[in-house]
C-alpha positions as CSV (number, residue, x, y, z in Angstrom):
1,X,0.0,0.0,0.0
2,X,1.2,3.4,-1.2
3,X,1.9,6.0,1.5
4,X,-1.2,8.4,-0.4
5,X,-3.0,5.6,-0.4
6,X,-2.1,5.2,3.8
7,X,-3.0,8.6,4.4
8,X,-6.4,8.8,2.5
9,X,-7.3,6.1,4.5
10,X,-6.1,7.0,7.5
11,X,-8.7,10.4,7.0
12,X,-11.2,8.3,6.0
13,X,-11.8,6.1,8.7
14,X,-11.2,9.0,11.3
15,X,-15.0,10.3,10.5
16,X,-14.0,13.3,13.0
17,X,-11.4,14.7,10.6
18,X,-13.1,14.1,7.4
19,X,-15.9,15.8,8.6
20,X,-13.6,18.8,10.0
21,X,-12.0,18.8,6.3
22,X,-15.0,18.9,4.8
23,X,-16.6,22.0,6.9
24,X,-13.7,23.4,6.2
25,X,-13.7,22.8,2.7
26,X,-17.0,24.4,2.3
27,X,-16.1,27.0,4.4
28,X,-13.2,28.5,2.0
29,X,-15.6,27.8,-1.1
30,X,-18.1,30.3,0.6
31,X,-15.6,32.7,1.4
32,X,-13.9,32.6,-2.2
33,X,-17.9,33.2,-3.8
34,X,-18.3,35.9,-1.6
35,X,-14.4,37.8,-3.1
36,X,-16.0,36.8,-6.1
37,X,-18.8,39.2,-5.5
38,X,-17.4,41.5,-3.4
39,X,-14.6,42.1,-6.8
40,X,-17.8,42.2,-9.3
41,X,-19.3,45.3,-6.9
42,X,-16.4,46.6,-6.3
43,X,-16.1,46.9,-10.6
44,X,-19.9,47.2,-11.2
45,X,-19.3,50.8,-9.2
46,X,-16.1,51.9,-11.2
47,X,-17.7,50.7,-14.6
48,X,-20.2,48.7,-15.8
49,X,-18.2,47.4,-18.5
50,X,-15.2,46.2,-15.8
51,X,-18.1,44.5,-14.3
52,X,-18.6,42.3,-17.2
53,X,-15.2,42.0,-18.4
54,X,-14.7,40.7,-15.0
55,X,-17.3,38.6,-15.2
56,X,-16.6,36.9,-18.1
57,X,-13.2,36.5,-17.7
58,X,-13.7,34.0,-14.5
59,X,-16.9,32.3,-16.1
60,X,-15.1,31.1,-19.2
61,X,-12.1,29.5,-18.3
62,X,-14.6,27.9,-15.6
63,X,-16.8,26.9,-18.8
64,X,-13.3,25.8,-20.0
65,X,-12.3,24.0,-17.2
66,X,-15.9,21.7,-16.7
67,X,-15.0,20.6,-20.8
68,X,-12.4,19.0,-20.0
69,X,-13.5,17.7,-17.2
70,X,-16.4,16.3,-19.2
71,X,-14.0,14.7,-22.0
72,X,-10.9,13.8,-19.7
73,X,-13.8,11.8,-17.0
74,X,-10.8,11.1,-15.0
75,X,-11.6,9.0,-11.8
76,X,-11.6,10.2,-8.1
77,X,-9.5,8.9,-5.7
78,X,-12.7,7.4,-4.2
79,X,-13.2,5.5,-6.9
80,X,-9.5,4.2,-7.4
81,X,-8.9,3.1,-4.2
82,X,-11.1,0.2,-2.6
83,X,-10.9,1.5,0.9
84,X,-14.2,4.0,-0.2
85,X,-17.2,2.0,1.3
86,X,-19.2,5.0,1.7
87,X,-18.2,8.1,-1.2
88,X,-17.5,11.1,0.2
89,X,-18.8,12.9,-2.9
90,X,-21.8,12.0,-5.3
91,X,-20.1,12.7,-8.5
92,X,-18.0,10.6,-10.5
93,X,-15.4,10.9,-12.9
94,X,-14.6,14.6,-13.9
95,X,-12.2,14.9,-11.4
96,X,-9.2,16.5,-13.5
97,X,-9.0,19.8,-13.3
98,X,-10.5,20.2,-10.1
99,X,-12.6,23.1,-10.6
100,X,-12.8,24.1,-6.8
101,X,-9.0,24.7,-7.3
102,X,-9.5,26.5,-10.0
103,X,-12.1,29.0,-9.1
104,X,-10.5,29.5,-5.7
105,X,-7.2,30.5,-7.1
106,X,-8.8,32.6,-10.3
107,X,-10.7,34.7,-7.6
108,X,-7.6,34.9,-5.2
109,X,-5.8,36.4,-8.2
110,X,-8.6,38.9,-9.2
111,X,-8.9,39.8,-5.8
112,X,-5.1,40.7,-5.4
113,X,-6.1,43.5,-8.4
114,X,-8.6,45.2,-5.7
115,X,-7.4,44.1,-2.3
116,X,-3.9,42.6,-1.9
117,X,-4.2,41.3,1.7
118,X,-7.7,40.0,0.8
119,X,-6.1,38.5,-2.5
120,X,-3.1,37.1,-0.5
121,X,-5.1,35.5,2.4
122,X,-7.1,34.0,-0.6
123,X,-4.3,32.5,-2.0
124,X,-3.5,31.3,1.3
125,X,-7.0,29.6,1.7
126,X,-7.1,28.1,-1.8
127,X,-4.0,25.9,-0.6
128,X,-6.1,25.1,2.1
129,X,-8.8,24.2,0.4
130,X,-6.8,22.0,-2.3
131,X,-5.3,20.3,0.8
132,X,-8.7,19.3,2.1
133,X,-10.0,17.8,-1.1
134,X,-6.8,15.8,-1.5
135,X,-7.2,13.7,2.0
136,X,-11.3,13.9,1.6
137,X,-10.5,11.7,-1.7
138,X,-12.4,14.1,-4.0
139,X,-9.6,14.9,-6.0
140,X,-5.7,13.7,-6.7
141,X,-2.9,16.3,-6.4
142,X,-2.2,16.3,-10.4
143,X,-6.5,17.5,-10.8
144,X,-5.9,20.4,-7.6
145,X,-2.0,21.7,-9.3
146,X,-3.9,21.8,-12.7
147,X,-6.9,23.2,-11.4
148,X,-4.7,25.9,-9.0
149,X,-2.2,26.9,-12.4
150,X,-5.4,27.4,-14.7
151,X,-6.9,29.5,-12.2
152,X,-4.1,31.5,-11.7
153,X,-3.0,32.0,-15.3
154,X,-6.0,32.9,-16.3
155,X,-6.8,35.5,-13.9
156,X,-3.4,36.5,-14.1
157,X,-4.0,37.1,-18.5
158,X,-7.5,38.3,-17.7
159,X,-6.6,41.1,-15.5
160,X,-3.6,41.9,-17.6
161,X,-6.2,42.2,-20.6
162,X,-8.6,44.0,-18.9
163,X,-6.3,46.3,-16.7
């Protein structure tokens, strides 16, 4: 048995700590929706027209991002590993890029455009958050790095663009 393989298990069967990981999980996703829209008011009062360059410059590469999730239909660790009596996510497949990864770290990087030590805590919470999904068993490392560097580079581009 692998030593990932060790650890995910290890979470697993301590149903305290998954379920810490996963509050926690959800936790950062909320706070990253709500930079999201704080960035998109924040624009909306400068200029309408920031507001929906903004706008669509995190919704495609999330559009982007859940193709090829769709065509890759890589498995989730849960679904590798035979340890998983009871999945601690419903979906299946679709796991690379992680798009939790993604939209965390493409809002941490828009948000450093209008807040730096909101956009660096962020950052700071997206790791986090790509830590927890890794021992839940929702995603592998390869699906949260890709997911992290697509979000980054395209926010990174976007505001460049737009800015």
């Amino acid at each position: 048995m692998q030593k990932r393989e060790k650890l995910l298990r290890a979470v697993y069967e301590n149903e305290t700590l998954a379920e810490g990981l996963w509050v926690a999980s959800i936790f950062i996703s909320l706070v990253s929706v709500y930079a999201a829209l704080y960035v998109l008011v924040e624009s909306f009062s400068e200029s309408y027209l920031l507001a929906i360059r903004l706008a669509v410059m995190l919704a495609v590469p999330f559009l982007l991002v859940s193709l090829v999730r769709a065509l890759v239909r890589a498995p989730r660790p849960y679904e590798v590993y035979p340890f998983y009596e009871r999945k601690p996510h419903r979906a299946r497949g679709k796991s690379f890029p992680s798009r939790h990864a993604f939209s965390a770290f493409a809002i941490a990087v828009a948000m450093l455009a209008f807040d730096l030590s909101f956009g660096f805590l962020l950052l700071g919470l997206s790791a986090v958050l790509c830590v927890c999904r890794f021992l839940l068993g929702i995603h592998f490392i390869r699906d949260l790095v890709a997911g992290a560097l697509i979000g980054v580079l395209s926010s990174a581009l976007g505001l460049w663009i737009l800015l």
